[in-house]
C-alpha positions as CSV (number, residue, x, y, z in Angstrom):
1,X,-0.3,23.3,-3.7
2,X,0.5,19.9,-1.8
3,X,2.0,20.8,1.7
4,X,0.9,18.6,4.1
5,X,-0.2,15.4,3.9
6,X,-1.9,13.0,6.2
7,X,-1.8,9.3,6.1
8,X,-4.6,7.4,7.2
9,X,-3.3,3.3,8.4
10,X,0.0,2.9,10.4
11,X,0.7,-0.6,9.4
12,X,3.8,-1.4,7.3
13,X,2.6,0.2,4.3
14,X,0.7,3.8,6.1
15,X,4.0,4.0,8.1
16,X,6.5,3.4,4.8
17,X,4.4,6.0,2.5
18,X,4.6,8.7,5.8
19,X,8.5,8.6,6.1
20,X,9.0,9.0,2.5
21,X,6.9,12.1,2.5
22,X,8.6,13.5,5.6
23,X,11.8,12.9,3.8
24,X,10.5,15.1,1.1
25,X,9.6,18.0,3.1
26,X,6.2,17.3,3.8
27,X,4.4,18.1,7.2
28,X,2.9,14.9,7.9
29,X,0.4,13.2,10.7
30,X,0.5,9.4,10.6
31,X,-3.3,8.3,11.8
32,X,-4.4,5.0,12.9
33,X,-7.1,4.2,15.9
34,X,-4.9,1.4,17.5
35,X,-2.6,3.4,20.0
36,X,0.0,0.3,19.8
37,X,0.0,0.3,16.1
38,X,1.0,3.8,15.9
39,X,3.5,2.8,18.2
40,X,5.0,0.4,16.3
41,X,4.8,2.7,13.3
42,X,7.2,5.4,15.3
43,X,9.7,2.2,16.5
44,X,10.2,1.1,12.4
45,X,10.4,5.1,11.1
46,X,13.3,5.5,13.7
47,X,14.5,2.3,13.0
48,X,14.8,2.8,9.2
49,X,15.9,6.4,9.8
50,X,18.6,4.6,12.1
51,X,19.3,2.6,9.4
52,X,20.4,5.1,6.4
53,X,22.5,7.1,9.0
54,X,24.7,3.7,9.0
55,X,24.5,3.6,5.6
56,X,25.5,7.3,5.5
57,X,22.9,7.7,3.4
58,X,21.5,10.9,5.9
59,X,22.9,12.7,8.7
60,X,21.5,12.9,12.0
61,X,20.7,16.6,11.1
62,X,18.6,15.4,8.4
63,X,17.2,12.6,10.6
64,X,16.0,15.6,13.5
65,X,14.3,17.3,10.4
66,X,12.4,14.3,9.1
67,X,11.4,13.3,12.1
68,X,10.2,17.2,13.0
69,X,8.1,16.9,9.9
70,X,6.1,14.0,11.8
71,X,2.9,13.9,13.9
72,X,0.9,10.8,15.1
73,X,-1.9,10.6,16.1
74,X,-5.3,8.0,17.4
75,X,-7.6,11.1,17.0
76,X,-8.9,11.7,13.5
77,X,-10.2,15.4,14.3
78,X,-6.4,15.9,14.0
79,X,-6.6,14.5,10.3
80,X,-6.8,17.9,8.3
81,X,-4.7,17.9,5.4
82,X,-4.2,18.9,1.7
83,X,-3.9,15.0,0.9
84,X,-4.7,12.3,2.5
85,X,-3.9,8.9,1.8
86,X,-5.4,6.1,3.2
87,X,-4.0,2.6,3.8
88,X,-6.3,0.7,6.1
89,X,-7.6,-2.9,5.5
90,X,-8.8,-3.4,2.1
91,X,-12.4,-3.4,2.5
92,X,-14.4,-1.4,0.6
93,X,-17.0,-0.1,3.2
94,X,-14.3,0.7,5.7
95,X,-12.6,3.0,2.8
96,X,-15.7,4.7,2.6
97,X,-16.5,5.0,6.8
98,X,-13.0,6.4,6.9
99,X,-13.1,8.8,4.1
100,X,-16.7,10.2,4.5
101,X,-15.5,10.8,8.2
102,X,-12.7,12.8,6.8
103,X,-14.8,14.6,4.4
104,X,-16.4,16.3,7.8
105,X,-13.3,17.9,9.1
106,X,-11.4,18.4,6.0
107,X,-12.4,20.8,3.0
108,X,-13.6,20.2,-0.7
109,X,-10.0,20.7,-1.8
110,X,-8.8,18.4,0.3
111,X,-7.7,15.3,-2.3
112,X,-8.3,11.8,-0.9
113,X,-5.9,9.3,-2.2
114,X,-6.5,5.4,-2.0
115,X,-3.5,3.1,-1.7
116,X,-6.3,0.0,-2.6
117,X,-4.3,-2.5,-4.6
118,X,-7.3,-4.1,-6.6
119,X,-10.4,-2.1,-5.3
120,X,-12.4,-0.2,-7.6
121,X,-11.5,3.6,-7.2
122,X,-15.1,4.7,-9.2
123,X,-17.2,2.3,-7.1
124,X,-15.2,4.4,-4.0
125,X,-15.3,7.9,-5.2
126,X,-19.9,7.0,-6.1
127,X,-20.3,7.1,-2.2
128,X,-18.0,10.2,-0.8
129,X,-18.6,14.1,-1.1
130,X,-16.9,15.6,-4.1
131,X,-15.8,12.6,-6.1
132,X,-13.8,14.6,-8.0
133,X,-11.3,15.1,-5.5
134,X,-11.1,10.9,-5.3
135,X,-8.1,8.8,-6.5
136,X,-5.9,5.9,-6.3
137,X,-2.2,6.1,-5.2
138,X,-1.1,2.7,-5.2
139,X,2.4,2.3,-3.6
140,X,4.5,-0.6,-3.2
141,X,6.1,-2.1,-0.1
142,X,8.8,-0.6,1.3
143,X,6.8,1.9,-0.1
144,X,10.2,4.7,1.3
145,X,12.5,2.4,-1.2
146,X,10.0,1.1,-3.8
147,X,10.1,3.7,-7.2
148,X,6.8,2.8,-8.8
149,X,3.2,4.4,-8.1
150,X,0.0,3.5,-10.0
151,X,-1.9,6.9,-9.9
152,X,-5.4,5.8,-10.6
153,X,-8.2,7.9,-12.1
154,X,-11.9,6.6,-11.4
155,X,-14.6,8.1,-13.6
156,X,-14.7,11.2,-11.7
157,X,-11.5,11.6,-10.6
158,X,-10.4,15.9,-12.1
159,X,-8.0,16.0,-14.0
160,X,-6.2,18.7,-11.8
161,X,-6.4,16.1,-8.9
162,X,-4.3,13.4,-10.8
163,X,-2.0,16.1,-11.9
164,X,-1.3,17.0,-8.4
165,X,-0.9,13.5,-7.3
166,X,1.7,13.1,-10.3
167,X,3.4,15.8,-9.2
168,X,3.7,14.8,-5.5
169,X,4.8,11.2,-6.4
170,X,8.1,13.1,-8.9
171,X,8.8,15.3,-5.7
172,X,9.1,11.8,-3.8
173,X,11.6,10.6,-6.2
174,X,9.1,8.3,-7.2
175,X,8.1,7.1,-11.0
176,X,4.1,7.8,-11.2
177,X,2.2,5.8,-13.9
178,X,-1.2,7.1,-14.9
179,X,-3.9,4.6,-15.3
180,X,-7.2,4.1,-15.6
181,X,-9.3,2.4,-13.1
182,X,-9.9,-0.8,-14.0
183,X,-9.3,-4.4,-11.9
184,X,-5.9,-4.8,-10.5
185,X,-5.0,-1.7,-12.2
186,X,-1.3,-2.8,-14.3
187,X,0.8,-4.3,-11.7
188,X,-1.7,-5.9,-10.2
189,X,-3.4,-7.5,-13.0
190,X,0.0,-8.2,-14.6
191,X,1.8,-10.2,-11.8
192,X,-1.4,-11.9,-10.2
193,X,0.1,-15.6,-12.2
194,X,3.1,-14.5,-10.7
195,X,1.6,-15.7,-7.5
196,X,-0.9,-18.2,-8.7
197,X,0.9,-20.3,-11.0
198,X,3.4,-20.3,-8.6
199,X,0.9,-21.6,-6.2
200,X,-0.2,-24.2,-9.1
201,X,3.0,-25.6,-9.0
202,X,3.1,-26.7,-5.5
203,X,-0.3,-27.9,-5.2
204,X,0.3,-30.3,-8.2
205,X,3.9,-31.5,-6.9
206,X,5.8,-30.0,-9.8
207,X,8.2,-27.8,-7.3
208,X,8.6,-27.1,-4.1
209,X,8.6,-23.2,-2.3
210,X,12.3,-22.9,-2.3
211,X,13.0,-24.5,-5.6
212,X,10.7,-21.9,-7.3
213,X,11.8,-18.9,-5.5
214,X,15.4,-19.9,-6.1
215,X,14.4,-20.5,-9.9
216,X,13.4,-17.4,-10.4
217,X,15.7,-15.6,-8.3
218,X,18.3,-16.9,-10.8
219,X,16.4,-15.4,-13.7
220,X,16.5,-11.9,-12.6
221,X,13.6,-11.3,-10.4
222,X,14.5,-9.5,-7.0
223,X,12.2,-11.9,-4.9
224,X,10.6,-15.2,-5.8
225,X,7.0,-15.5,-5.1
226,X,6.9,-17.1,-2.0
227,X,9.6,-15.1,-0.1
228,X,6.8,-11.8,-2.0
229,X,3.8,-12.7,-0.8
230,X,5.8,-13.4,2.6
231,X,6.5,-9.8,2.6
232,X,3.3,-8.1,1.2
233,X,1.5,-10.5,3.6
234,X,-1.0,-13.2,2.5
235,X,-3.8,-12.0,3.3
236,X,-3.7,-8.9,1.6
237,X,-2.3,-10.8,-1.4
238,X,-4.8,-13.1,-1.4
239,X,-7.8,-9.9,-1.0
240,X,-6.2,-9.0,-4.8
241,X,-6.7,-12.3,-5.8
242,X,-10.3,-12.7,-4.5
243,X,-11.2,-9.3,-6.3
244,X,-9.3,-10.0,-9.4
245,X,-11.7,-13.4,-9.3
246,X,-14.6,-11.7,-8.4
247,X,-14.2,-8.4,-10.9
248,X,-13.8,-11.4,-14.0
249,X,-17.1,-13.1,-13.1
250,X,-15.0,-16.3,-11.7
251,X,-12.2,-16.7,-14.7
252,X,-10.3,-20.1,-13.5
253,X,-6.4,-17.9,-14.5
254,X,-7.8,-15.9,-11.6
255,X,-8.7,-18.7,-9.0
256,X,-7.3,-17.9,-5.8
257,X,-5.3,-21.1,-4.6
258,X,-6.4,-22.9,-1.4
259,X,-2.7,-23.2,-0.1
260,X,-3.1,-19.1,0.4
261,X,-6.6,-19.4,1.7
262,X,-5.5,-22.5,4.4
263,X,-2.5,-20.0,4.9
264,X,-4.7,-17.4,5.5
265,X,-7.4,-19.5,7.9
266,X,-4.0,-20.1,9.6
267,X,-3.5,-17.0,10.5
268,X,0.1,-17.4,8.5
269,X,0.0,-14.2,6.9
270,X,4.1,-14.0,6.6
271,X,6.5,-11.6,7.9
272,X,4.5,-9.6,10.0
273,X,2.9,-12.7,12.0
274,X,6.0,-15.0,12.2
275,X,5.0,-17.6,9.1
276,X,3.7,-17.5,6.2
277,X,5.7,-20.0,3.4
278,X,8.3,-19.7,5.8
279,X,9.6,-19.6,9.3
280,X,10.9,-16.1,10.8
281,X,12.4,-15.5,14.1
């Protein structure tokens, strides 16, 4: 049984997936090596806790006990846990560093959970003790609002392992959906044109960014593409895209689109730099 869990990456997504397992009950230590990253990660959890006592959504009692269920941490000897779930960079090799570290300190039960958005979770799980024990547990940003998780099973990946991860995503009040590993897993895979016709558009002066966005605003989608890959950040959108490309042996539907790789060269990467497709303050 799942008691504590330990997420590995404090950035907006590692720090989202830890408050919604400490609102859940879970014991959990938030890792990351930068000391002002994990910083920042405590500054938004308060803040978001701050922000659903206004909307009387919890009481500062259940705020205390949230926040008791919390631990961060730079040291990863202090990353024990029955789950971990990592959410560094999305680079295959540094998966692998982290989670054959963790496989020193932490025992063969111990399930490690990827939160890779396009990676492969087979080619991850060749290259770490006990494979079987290896999954993906894609979440979405906010990942403390958003409902859906992919739960990803790689070749190896026990059938007891995605059981438990099923079951931890329900106890999140999240909706898990089992798939195979293959590129982009669904979502992924599904909404990539999302993003690239989009793109397609404004290199070949069809529409401009707001237009489109506003477009399909207006037909029922929360968040236009632009103001999306804003949020999710552009260089992690465009990583997707790149393996999406690379995974199809170079299919053109799956070019990535040189606005997001100039935006990317930039150093735009969206909301958490200042610009992306557009200006924040």
């Amino acid at each position: 049984m799942i008691k504590n869990i330990c997420v590995a990456g404090a950035g907006t997504m590692g720090s989202g997936i830890a408050l919604a397992a400490a609102q859940y009950d879970y014991i959990v230590t938030l890792f990351d090596t930068n000391e002002s990253v994990v910083h920042n990660a405590q500054k938004s959890i308060l803040k978001n806790l701050d922000a659903l006592i206004e909307k009387n959504k919890i009481t500062p009692e259940q705020q205390s006990a949230i926040i008791s269920n919390l631990t961060f941490t730079t040291n990863i000897a202090n990353c024990t846990a029955d789950l971990v779930i990592e959410a560094i960079i999305e680079k295959e090799e540094a998966k692998i560093n982290l989670f054959t570290q963790l496989a020193t300190i932490n025992n063969s039960n111990c399930i490690f959970a990827s939160n890779t958005s396009s990676l492969s979770i087979t080619a991850l799980q060749q290259k770490i003790p006990d494979p079987e024990r290896v999954a993906g547990m894609h979440f979405f940003n906010p990942a403390q609002i958003m409902k859906l998780v992919e739960v990803v099973k790689g070749e190896f990946t026990a059938d007891v392992v995605v059981q438990q991860l099923m079951d931890v995503c329900k106890k999140l009040s999240k909706v898990p959906v089992l798939c195979i590993d293959a590129p982009g897993f669904i979502v992924n895979r599904v909404a990539r044109h999302y993003y690239l016709e989009a793109m397609k558009l404004v290199e070949d002066n069809i529409a401009g960014i707001e237009s489109i966005d506003a477009i399909m605003e207006a037909s029922g989608f929360k968040m236009g593409p632009f103001k999306l890959m804003d949020l999710i950040g552009m260089d992690i959108n465009l990583a997707v895209s790149q393996s999406l490309y690379d995974a199809f042996d170079h299919a053109l539907r799956f070019t990535p689109s040189a606005i997001q790789v100039n935006k990317v060269k930039a150093g735009e990467l969206g909301k958490k730099t200042g610009k992306g497709f557009y200006q924040y303050s």
